[in-house]
C-alpha positions in Angstrom: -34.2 -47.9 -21.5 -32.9 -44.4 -20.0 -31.8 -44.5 -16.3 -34.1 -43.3 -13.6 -32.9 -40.3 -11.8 -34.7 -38.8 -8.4 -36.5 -35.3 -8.9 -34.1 -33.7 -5.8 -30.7 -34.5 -6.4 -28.8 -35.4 -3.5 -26.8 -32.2 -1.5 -23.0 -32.0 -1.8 -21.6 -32.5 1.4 -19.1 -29.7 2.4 -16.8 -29.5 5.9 -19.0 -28.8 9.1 -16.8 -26.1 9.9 -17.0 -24.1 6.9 -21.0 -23.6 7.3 -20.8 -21.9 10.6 -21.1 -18.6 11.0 -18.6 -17.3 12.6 -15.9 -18.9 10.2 -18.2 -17.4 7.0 -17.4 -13.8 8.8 -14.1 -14.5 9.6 -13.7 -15.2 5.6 -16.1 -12.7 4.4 -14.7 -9.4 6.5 -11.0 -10.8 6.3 -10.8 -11.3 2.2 -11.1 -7.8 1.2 -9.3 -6.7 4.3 -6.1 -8.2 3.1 -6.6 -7.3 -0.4 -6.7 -3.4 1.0 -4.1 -3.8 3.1 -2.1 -5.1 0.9 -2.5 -2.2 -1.6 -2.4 0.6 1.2 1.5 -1.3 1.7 2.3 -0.3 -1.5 0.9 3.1 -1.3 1.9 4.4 1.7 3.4 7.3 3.3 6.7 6.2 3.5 6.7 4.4 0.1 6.2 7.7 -1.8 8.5 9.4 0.5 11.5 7.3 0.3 12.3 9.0 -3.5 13.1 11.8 -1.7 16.0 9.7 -0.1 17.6 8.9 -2.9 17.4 12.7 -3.7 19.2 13.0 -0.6 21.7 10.4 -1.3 22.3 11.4 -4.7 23.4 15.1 -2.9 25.8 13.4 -1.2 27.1 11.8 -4.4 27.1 15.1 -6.2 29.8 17.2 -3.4 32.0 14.0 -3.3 32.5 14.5 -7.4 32.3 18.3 -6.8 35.7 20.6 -5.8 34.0 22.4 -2.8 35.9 22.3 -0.1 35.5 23.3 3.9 33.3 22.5 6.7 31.1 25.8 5.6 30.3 24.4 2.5 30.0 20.9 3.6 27.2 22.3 6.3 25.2 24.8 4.2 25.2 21.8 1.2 24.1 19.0 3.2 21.9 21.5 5.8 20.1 22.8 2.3 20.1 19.2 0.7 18.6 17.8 4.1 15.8 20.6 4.0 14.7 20.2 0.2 14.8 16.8 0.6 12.7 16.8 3.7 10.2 18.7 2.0 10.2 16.0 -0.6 9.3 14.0 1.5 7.0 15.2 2.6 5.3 16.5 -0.5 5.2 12.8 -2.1 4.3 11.8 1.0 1.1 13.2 1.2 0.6 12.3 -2.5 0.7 8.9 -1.8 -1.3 9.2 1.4 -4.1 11.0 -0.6 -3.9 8.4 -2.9 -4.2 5.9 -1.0 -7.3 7.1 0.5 -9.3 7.8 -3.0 -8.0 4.3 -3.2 -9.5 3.1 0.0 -12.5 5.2 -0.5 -13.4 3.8 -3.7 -13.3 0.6 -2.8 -15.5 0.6 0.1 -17.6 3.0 -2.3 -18.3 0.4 -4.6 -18.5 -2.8 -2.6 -21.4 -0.7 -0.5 -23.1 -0.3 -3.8 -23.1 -4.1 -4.2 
């Protein structure tokens, strides 16, 4: 003989606090929040600016192998070094903040057109 079963199955229960609202906003806004924020960290200013450092460092490395000699060709190679690799910085800097902002701009983009 098969078992009887009720026509409205009994509801799940779930915690009282996670049916309020305020705690389903808190969840909802802060979710994809962190996921952006954790990708902008990655693609930041800084982040695509810091080769450029290297680049710098790397100059540094290059006159202590080279033979020049003197505190006027130690200034114009580090004050020329310093100046490229400022503009570096800047240059992959704004890269990755452009990035970044397709990135950011896609997103939101798309989760609108949900």
């Amino acid at each position: 003989r098969p078992s009887a079963t009720k026509r409205y199955p009994k509801e799940i229960q779930q915690l009282p606090w996670y049916r309020r609202t305020p705690v389903q906003m808190f969840i909802g806004g802060f979710v994809p929040f962190s996921a952006i924020v954790l990708q902008l960290h990655q693609v930041s200013v800084l982040c695509g600016g810091s080769t450029a450092i290297f680049m710098f460092g790397y100059g540094i490395y290059f006159y202590a192998r080279s033979r020049m000699s003197g505190f006027l060709q130690l200034s114009f190679f580090i004050g020329y070094n310093a100046c490229i690799c400022y503009a570096f910085f800047l240059i992959f800097g704004a890269i990755s903040f452009r990035v970044s902002l397709l990135f950011v701009h896609h997103i939101y983009h798309n989760v609108k057109r949900e």
